[in-house]
C-alpha positions as CSV (number, residue, x, y, z in Angstrom):
1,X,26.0,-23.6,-32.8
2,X,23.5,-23.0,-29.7
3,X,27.2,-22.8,-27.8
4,X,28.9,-20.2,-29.9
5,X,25.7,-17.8,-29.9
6,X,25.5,-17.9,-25.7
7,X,29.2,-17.5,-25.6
8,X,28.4,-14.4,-28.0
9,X,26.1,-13.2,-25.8
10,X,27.8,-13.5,-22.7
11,X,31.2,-11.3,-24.6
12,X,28.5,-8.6,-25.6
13,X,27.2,-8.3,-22.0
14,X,30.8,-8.5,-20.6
15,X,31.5,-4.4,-19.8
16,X,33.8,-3.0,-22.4
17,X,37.6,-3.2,-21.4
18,X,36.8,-7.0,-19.8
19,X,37.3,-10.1,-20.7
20,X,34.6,-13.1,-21.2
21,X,36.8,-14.7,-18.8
22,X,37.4,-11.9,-16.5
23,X,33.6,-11.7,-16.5
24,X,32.6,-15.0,-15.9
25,X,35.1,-15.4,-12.8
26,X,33.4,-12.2,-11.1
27,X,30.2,-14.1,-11.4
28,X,27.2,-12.8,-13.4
29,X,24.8,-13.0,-10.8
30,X,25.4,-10.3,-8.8
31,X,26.5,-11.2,-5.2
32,X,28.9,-9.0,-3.7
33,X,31.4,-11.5,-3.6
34,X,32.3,-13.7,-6.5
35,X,32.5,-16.9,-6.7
36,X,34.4,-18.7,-9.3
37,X,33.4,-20.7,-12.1
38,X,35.4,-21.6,-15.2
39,X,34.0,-20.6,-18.9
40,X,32.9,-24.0,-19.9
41,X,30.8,-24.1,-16.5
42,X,28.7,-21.7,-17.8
43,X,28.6,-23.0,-20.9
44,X,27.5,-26.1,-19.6
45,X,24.4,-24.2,-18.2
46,X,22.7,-25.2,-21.5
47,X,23.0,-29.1,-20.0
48,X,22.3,-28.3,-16.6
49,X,25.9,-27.8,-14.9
50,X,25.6,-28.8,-11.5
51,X,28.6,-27.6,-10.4
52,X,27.6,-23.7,-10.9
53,X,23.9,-23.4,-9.6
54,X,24.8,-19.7,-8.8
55,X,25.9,-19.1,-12.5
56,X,22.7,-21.2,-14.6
57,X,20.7,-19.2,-11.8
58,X,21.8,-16.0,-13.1
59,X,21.8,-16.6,-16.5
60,X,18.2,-18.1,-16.1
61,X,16.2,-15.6,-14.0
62,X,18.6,-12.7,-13.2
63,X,19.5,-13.6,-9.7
64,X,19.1,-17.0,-7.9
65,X,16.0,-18.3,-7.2
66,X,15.5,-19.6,-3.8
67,X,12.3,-19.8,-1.3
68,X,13.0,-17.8,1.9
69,X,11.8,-19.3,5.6
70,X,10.9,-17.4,8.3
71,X,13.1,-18.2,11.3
72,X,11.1,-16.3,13.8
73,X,7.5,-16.0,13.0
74,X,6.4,-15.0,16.4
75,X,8.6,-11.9,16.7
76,X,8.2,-11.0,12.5
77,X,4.5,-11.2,13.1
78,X,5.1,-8.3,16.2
79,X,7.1,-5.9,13.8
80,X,4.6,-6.4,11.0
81,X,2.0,-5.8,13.2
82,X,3.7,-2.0,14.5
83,X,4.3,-1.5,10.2
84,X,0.6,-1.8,9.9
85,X,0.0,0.2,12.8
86,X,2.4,3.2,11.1
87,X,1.5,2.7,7.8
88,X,-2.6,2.6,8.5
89,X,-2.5,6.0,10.8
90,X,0.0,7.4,7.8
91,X,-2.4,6.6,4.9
92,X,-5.6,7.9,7.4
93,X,-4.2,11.1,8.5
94,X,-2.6,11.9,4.6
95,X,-5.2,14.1,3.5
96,X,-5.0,16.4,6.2
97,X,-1.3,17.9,5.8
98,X,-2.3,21.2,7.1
99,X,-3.2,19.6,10.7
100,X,-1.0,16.3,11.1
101,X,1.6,17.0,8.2
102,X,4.9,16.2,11.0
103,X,2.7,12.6,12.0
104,X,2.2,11.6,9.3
105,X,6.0,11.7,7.9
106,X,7.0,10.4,10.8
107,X,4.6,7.2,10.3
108,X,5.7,7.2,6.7
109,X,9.6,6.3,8.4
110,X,8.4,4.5,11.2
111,X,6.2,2.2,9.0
112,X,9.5,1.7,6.3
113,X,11.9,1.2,10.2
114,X,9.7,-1.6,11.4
115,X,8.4,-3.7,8.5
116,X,12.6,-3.9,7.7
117,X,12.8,-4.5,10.9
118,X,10.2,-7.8,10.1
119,X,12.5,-8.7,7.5
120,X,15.9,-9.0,9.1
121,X,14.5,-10.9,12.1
122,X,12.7,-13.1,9.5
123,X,15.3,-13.9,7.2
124,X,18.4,-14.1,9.8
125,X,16.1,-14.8,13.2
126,X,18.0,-11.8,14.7
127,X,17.4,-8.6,15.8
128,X,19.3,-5.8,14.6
129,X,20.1,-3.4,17.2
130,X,21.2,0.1,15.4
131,X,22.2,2.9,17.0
132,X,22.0,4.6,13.9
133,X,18.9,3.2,11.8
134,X,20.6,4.4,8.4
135,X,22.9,0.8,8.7
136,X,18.8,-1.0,8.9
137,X,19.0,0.1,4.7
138,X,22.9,-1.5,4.1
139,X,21.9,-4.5,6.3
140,X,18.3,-4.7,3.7
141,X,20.9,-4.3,1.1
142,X,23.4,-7.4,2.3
143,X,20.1,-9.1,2.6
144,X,19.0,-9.1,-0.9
145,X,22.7,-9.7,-2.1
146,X,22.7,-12.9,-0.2
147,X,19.0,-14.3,-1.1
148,X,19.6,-13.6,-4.9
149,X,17.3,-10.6,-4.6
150,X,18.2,-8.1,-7.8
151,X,15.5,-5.6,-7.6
152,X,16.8,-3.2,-4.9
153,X,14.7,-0.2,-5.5
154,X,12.6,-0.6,-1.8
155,X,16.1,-0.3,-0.3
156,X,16.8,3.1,-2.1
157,X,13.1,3.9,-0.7
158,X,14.4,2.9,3.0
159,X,17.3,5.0,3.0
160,X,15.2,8.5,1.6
161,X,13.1,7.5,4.9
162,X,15.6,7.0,7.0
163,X,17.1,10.3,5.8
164,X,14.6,12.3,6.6
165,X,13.5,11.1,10.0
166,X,16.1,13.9,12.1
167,X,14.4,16.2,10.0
168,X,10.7,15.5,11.1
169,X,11.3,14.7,14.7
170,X,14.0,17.0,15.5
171,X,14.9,20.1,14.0
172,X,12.5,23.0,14.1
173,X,12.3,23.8,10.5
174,X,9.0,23.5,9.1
175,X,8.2,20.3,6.6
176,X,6.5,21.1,3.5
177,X,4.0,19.6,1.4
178,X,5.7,18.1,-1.2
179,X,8.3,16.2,1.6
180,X,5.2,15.1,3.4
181,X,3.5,14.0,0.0
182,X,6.8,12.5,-0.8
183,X,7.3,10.6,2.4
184,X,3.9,8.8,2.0
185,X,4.7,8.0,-1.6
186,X,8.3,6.3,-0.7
187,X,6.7,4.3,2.3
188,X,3.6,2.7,0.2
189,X,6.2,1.8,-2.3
190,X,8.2,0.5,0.4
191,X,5.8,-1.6,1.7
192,X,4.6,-2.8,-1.7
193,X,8.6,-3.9,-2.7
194,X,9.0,-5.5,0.8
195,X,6.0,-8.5,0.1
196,X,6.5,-9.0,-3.1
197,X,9.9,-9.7,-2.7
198,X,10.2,-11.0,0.7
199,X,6.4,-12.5,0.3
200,X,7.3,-15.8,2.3
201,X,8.9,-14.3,5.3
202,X,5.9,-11.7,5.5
203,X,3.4,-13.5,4.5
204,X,4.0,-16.8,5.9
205,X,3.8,-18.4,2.4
């Protein structure tokens, strides 16, 4: 009974036009690439199948669950450090758009640039060296594939950042209020996605 009503609720999540089985071998758990698993694996979940810790994961939590370590403290610790730096002096000046509104944008990016920074050289102990910070928001993204990390909203925060940066350092066109206000808004949330879901790296838990 408790096996027919999963494997019912595993065909109604299944995307119409796909099979249970179809679904199943693409993996429910999200990672970009799939990893197979025959149907009574998963059906085993309900006995603990230990030969699909990826799929009872998924079904379990949403994602996998696993505890992140810091490979590089040391060097994390610098880049949070320049993050706070940014992201004080951006919350400090952000009543003041008339007289700092171009700084404080620009710490808004800066602050999002260097506390992803933290978490690349945290989680892989390496550097990344972009020519073109836009790949620092796919690299994020590969990130939270990889660690079982399903809510991606800070990365879709990154990238507005690191979209706008050309426009607040470069070209001459004024910003206005609303960007500026906008900007400050997409870097707290930013920051408040990045420890809560990459709390051990950043935190040192």
């Amino acid at each position: 009974m408790i096996l027919r009503h999963f494997r019912h609720a595993l065909t109604k999540a299944a995307p119409r036009g796909t099979s249970l089985q179809l679904y199943l071998e693409l993996g429910t758990c999200g990672l970009d690439a799939p990893h197979f698993c025959t149907q009574m694996q998963v059906l085993r979940k309900i006995t603990s199948c230990a030969s699909c810790r990826k799929c009872t994961a998924s079904v379990e939590t949403g994602h996998e669950n696993r505890r992140l370590k810091n490979l590089d403290p040391v060097t994390t610790r610098q880049y949070i450090d320049k993050a706070g730096h940014f992201f004080h002096g951006m919350k400090l000046l952000a009543d003041d758009l008339n007289s700092y509104r171009s700084g404080i944008a620009l710490l808004a990016v800066h602050s999002a640039i260097s506390l992803s920074d933290a978490i690349k050289v945290g989680v892989t102990g390496k550097r990344g060296r972009y020519q073109n910070h836009a790949q620092s928001a796919r690299e994020l993204n590969r990130l939270c594939s990889s660690n079982g990390i399903s809510n991606t909203q800070g990365v879709c925060h990154l990238a507005w950042l690191l979209g706008q940066k050309n426009a607040v350092a470069y070209e001459q066109r004024r910003i206005d209020d609303g960007s500026v206000r906008l900007a400050v808004d997409k870097a707290e949330r930013f920051n408040a996605w990045a420890y809560n879901n990459f709390k051990e790296v950043l935190r040192g838990d």
